[in-house]
C-alpha positions as CSV (number, residue, x, y, z in Angstrom):
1,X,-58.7,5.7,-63.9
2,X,-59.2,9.0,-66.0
3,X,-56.8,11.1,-66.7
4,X,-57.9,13.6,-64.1
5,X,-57.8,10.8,-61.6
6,X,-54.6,10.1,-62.5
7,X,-53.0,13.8,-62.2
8,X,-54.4,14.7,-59.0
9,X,-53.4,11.1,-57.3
10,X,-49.9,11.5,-58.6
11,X,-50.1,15.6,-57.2
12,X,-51.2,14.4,-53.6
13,X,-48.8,11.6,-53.3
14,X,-45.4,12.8,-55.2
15,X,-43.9,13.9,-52.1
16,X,-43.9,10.7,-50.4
17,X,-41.5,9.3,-53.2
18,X,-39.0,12.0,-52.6
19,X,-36.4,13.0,-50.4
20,X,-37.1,14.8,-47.6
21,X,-35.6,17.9,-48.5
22,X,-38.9,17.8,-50.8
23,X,-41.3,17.5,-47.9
24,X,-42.3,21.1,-48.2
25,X,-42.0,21.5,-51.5
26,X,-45.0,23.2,-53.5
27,X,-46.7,20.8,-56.2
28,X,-47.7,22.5,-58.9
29,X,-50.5,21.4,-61.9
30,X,-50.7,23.8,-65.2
31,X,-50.9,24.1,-68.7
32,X,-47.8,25.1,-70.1
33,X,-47.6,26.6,-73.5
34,X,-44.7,26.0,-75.5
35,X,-44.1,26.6,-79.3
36,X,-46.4,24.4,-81.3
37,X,-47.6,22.6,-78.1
38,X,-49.2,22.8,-75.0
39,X,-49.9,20.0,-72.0
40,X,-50.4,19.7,-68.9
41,X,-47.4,19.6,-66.5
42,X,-46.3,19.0,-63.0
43,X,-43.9,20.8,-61.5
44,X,-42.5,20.7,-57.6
45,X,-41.1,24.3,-57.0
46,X,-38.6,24.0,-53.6
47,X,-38.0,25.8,-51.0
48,X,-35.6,29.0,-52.3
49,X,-37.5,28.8,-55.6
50,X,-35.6,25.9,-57.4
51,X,-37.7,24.1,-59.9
52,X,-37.5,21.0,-61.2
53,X,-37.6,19.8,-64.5
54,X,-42.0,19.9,-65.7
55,X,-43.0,16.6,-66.4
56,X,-45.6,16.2,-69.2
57,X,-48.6,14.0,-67.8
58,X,-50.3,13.5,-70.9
59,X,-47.4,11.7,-71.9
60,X,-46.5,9.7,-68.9
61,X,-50.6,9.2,-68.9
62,X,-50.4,7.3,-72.6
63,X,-47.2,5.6,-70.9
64,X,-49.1,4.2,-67.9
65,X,-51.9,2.6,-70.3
66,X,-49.6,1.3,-72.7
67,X,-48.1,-0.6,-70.1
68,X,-50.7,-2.6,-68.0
69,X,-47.9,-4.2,-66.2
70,X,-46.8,-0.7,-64.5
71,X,-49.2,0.1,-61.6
72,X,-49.4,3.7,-60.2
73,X,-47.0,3.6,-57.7
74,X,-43.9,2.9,-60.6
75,X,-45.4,6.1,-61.9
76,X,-44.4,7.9,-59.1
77,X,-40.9,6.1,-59.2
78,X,-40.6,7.4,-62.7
79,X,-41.6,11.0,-61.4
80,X,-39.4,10.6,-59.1
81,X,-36.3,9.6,-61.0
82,X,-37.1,12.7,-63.2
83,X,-37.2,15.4,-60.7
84,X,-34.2,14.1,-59.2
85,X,-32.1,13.6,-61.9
86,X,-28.6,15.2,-62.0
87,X,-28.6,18.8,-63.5
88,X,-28.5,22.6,-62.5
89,X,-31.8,23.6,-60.7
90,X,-33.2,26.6,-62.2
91,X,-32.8,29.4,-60.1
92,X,-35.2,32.3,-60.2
93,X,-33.5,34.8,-58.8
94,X,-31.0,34.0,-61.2
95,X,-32.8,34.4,-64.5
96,X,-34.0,37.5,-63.3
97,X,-30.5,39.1,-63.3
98,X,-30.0,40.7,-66.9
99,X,-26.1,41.4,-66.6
100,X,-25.9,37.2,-66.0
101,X,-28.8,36.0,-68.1
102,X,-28.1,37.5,-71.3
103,X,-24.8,35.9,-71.7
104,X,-27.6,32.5,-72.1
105,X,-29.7,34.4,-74.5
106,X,-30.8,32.3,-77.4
107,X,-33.3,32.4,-80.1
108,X,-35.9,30.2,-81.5
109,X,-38.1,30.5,-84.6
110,X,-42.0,29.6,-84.7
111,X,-44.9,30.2,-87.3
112,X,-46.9,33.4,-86.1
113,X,-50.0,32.2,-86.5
114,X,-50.0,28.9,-85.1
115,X,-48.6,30.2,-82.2
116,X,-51.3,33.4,-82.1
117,X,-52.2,32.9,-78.5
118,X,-48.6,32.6,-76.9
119,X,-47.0,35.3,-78.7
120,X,-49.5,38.0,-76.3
121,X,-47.7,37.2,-73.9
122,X,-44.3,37.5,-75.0
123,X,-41.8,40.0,-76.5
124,X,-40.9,38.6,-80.5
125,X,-39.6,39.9,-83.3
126,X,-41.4,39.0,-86.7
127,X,-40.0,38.2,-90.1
128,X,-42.6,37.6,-92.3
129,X,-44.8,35.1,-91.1
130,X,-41.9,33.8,-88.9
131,X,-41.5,34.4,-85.1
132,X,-38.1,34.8,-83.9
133,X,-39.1,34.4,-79.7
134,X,-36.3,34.5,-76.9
135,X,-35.2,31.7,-74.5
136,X,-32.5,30.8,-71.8
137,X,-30.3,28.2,-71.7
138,X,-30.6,26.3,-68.6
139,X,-28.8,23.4,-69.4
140,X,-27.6,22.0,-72.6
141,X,-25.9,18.8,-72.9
142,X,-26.0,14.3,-74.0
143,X,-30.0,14.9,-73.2
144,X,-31.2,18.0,-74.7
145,X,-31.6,21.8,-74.3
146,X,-33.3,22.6,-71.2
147,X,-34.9,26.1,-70.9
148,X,-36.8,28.8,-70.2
149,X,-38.8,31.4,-72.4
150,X,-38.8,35.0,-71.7
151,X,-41.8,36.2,-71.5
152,X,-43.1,40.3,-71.1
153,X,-42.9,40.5,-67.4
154,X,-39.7,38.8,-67.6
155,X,-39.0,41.5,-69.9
156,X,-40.4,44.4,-67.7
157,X,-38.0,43.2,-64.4
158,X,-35.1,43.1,-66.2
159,X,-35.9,46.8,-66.9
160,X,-35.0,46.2,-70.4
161,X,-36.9,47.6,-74.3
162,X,-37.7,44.5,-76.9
163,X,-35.1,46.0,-79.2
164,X,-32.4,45.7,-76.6
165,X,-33.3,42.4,-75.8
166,X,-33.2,41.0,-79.3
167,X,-30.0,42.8,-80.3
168,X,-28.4,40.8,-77.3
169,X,-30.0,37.9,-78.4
170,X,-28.2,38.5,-81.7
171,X,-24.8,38.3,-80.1
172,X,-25.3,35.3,-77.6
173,X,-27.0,33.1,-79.6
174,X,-24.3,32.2,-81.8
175,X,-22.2,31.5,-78.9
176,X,-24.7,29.1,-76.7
177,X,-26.1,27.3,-80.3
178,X,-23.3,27.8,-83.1
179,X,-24.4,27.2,-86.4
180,X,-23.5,24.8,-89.3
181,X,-24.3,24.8,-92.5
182,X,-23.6,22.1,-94.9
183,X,-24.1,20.9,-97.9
184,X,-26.8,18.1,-97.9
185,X,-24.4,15.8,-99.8
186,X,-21.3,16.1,-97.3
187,X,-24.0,15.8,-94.4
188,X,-25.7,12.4,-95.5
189,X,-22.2,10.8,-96.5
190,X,-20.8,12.0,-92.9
191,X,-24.3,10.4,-91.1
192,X,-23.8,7.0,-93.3
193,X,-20.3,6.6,-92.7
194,X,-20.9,7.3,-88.9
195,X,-23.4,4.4,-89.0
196,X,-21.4,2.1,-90.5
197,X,-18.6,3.3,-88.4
198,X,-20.8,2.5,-85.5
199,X,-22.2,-1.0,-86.7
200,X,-18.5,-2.1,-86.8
201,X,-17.2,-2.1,-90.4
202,X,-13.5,-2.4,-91.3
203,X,-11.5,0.6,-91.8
204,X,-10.6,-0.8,-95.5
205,X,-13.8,-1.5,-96.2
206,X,-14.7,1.7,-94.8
207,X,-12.3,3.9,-96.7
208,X,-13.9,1.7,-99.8
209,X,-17.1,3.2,-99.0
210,X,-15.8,6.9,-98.3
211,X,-13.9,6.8,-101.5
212,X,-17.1,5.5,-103.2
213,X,-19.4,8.1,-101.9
214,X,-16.5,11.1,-102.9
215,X,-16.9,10.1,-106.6
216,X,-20.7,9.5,-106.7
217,X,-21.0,13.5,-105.2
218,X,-18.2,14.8,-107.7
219,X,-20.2,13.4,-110.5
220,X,-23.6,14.6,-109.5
221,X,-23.1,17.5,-107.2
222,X,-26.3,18.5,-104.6
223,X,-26.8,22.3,-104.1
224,X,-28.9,22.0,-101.3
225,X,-27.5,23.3,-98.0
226,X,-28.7,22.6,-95.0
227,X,-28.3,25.3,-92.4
228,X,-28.8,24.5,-88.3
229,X,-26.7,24.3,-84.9
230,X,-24.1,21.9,-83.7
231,X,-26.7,20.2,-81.6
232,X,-29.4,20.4,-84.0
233,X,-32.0,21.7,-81.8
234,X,-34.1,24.8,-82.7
235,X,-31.3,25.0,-85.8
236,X,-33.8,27.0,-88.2
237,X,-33.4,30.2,-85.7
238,X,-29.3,29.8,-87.2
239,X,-30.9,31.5,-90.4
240,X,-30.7,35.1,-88.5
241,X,-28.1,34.7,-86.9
242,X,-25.8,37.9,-87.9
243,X,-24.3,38.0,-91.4
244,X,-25.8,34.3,-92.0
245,X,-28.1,35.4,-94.9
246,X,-25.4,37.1,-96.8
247,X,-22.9,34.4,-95.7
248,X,-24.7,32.2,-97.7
249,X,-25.4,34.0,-100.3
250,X,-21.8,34.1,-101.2
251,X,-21.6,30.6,-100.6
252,X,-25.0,29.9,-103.2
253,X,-23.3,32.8,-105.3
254,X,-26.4,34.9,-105.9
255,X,-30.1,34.2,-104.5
256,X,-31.6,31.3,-103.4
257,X,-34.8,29.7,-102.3
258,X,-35.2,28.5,-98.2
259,X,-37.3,25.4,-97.4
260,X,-38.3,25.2,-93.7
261,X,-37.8,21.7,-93.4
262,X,-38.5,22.4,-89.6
263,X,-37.7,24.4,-86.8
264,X,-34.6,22.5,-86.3
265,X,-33.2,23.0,-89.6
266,X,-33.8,24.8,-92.7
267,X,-32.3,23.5,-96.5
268,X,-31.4,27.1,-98.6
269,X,-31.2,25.9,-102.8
270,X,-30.2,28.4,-105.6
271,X,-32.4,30.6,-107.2
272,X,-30.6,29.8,-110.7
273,X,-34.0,29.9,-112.6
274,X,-34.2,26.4,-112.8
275,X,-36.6,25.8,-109.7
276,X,-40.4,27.1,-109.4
277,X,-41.1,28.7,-106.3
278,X,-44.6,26.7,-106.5
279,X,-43.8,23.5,-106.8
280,X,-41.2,24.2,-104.0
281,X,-44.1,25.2,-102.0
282,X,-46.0,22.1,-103.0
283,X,-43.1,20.0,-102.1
284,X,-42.3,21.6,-98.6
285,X,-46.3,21.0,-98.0
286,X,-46.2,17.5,-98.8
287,X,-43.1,16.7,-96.5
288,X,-44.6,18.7,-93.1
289,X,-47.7,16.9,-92.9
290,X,-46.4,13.2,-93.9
291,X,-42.4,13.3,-92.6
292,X,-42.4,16.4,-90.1
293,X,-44.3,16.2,-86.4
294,X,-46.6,18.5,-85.5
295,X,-45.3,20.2,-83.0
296,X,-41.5,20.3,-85.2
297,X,-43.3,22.3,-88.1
298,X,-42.2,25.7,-89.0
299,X,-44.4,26.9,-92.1
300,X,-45.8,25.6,-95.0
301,X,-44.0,28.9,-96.8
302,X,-41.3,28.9,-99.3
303,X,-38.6,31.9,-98.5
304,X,-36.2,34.1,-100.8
305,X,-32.7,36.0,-100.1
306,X,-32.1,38.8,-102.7
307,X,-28.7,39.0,-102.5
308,X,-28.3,42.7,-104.2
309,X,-31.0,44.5,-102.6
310,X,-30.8,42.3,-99.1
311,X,-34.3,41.1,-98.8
312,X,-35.8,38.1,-97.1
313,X,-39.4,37.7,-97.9
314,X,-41.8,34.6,-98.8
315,X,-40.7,33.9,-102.5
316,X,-44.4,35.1,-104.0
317,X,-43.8,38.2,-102.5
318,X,-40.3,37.9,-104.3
319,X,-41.9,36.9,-107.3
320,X,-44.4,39.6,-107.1
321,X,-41.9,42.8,-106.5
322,X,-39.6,41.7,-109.0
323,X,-43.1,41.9,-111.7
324,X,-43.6,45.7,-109.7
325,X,-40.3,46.6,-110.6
326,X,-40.5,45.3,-114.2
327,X,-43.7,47.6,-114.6
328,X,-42.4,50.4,-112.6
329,X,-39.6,50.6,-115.1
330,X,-41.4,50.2,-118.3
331,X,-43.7,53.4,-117.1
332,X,-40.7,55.3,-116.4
333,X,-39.2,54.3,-119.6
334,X,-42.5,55.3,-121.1
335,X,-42.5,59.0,-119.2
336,X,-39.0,59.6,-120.2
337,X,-40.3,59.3,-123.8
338,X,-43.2,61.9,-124.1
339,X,-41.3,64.4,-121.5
340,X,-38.2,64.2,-124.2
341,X,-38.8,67.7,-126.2
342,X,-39.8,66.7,-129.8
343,X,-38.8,68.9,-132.9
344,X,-41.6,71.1,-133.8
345,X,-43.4,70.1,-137.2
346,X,-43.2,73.1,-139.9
347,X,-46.6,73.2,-142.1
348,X,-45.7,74.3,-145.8
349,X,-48.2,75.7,-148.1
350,X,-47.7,74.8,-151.6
């Protein structure tokens, strides 16, 4: 069975493996677009417009050949189990209500220009090569962050400019996804000690441990940060969240470098001259296309905060404006000089 075969057995027969509140429900087949991905998904839309939750097919389709032993009627179990899993229908007559839906405004962050196609097709506000796009929360809880994307006729029925809806966006999302940011050394030591918590250790032994780890940071501090959400999904979005850059910046005392680890995280270091934005570039390059998946990649870019004049920007650019200004002020200096009246020379005839 192809996968074509597959999708539209499962889109004729679904129904039959659902209650019967679903027996005139709609069964939908489409691509979906997300950010950094695409599939194709089946959705069963109700009766009063309640989806379900989309189930990927190209995934369940890998799942059913990986397992030989499943035949196609535990697929539809599976599909099944999935629609009808406990959590909040999505509504759409409710998303459509701006006084109600903006209070579950959020933000993610993408790469423009791997995500070229979707961004036509939905309001987003750039910085740099970053694309700051706006989402609802459906649900968000033990299994994930279930939403919905605005998109521009969203945007048009709620009667609403881009502007307005990204300055809300500003104010809810640090209320639906609060950030964090902590240093990388504090982080790992809390994530080892909760393993070993969890794996059953002592609490002398424990404490042994904690005690250990305190002296091996004081004696060779880490100034990475790393900066994200408490749930750690779509974390890297935290970054613009309002006041964050100069937040940190006090925190980094002065400028610093950010490394898009992905777009659930970002890691901010200090500029302190001892780091080259290159190699830094080199490095985050290395790590996306070995440690990061595909569709969890932000940029291979390197970013800079100027503290003093309040300027995010990729770090050449940085780099590059701090050389203008250099020559900028060395012609001025230079005007200054042959504009300054000089004494007149006297010729005398001996």
């Amino acid at each position: 069975m192809n996968f074509e075969e597959f999708v539209n057995r499962i889109k004729e027969s679904i129904r039959d493996y659902l209650p019967r509140e679903y027996e005139n429900a709609e069964v939908l087949v489409q691509e979906q677009q997300k950010l950094n991905n695409r599939y194709t998904g089946l959705l069963v839309l109700q009766e009063g417009g309640t989806m379900t939750p989309t189930v990927n097919m190209e995934q369940l389709f890998d799942y059913y050949n990986a397992h030989p032993e499943m035949s196609i009627y535990d697929v539809m179990e599976k599909i099944s189990a999935i629609i009808q899993r406990d959590q909040p229908g999505l509504n759409i007559g409710s998303i459509l209500q701006y006084d109600l839906a903006k209070e579950k405004l959020f933000m993610r962050v993408s790469s423009a220009e791997k995500n070229q196609e979707l961004l036509q097709n939905v309001p987003y506000e750039l910085k740099e090569d970053l694309a700051i796009t706006f989402h609802l929360a459906v649900d968000l809880g033990e299994e994930g962050l279930a939403s919905t994307m605005i998109t521009n006729n969203i945007m048009e029925q709620y009667g609403i400019t881009k502007e307005q809806l990204y300055q809300d966006a500003l104010v809810s999302s640090p209320k639906v996804l609060p950030a964090t940011v902590e240093n990388m050394d504090k982080l790992l030591r809390r994530m080892m000690l909760d393993d070993m918590k969890a794996s059953g250790m002592g609490a002398e032994e424990l404490k042994a441990m904690e005690e250990e780890m305190d002296q091996m940071i004081s004696a060779n501090p880490n100034p990475m940060t790393v900066v994200s959400n408490e749930q750690t999904v779509d974390g890297a979005s935290a970054l613009f969240y309002p006041g964050m850059l100069d937040q940190i910046g006090e925190s980094m005392k002065g400028d610093y470098f950010i490394l898009p680890s992905s777009i659930n995280e970002v890691i901010v270091v200090p500029d302190d001259g001892s780091l080259d934005h290159k190699e830094l570039k080199e490095m985050v390059n290395e790590i996306n296309h070995t440690q990061v998946a595909p569709e969890e990649r932000l940029t291979d870019e390197v970013y800079h905060y100027d503290t003093k004049e309040r300027v995010f920007e990729k770090a050449d650019r940085f780099q590059q404006r701090k050389l203008d200004q250099a020559i900028d002020g060395v012609k001025d200096a230079v005007k200054e000089r042959l504009q300054t009246p000089k004494h007149k020379a006297t010729e005398i005839s001996l």
